[in-house]
C-alpha positions, 0 to 999 in steps of 0.5 A: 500500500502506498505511503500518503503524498506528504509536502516536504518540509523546508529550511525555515531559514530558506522560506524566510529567504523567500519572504524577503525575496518577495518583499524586495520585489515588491518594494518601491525603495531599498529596505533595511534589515529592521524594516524586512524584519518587521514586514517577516516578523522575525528577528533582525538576526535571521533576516540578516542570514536570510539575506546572504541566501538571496545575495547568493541567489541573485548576484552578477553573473548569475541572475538577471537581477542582482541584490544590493545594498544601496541607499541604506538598505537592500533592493534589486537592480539589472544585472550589468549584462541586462542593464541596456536592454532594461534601459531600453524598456524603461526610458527613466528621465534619471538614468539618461546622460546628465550634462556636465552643467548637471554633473557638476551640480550634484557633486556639489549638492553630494559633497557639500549639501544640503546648499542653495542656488548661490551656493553652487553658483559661487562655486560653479561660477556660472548660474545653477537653475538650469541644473538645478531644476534638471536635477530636481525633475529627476528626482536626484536632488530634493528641497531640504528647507531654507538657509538662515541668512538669505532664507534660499531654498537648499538642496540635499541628494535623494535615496535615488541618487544614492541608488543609481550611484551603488551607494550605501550611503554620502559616506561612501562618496570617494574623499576630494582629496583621493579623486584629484588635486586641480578642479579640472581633475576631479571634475573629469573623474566625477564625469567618467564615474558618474557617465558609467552610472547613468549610461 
């Protein structure tokens, strides 16, 4: 007589891994270990294990997407080898070329924010609205209340920016000083850096 079909029964560290898999598709934004944690129930410790199973599930040059920690927490991206076809798909105003008027802004935010419009003007030498407004329409840059004395509006990067860039945090942002000693140096590395982000 045959045996009853039973389910196999399964890791619980690999069902928790599956829940996180599904809560980073899902998600609009990179989540961190305490937000996955709370979406599970269950503890950050184990999320954290949990999230080592889909790192190795879903890195380069195995999968399509790839997990990341990015902008404070963890999402999913294309892989480097499905990235143009992606970018074909979704022609996202933020991923286009930025203008180098554009790059050199949002070093500036990235670095000394959150600055105003005469800010990065006096420091540019030239007007910033332009760019500011192109920064600010790709959701790259957001308003980050207003300067004391002149009462100008100051600008500050967002979790966009961080996440186009593969940046856990400003934190990781390279130190002037490893990136160039003339303006014209460090403005010609921020440009190459950020043209093979945003290609």
């Amino acid at each position: 007589m045959d045996a009853p079909l039973r389910l196999i029964s399964t890791n619980p560290l690999d069902q928790l891994a599956k829940t996180i898999e599904a809560l980073l598709v899902v998600a609009s934004a990179p989540l961190a270990a305490p937000d996955l944690a709370d979406a599970a129930s269950d503890d950050v410790e184990r999320v954290e294990a949990a999230l080592g199973l889909v790192g190795e599930r879903y890195r380069e040059g195995r999968s399509g997407i790839v997990l990341e920690h990015v902008a404070g927490g963890w999402a999913f991206r294309a892989s480097r080898d499905a990235a143009e076809a992606c970018s074909r798909l979704f022609e996202k105003p933020a991923q286009r070329n930025l203008s180098q008027a554009s790059l050199e802004t949002l070093a500036i935010v990235a670095y000394l924010g959150p600055c105003s419009r005469p800010d990065i003007a006096r420091i540019r030498g030239v007007a910033a609205d332009s760019a500011v407004a192109n920064l600010l329409e790709r959701g790259l840059i957001a308003e980050a209340g207003r300067s004391e004395d002149a009462g100008a509006i100051r600008y500050r990067t967002t979790p966009l920016f961080e996440r186009i860039f593969g940046l856990e945090s400003l934190s990781a942002l390279p130190r002037l000083d490893d990136i160039g000693e003339s303006t014209e140096e460090i403005r010609d590395r921020l440009h190459a850096v950020a043209e093979k982000r945003t290609a």
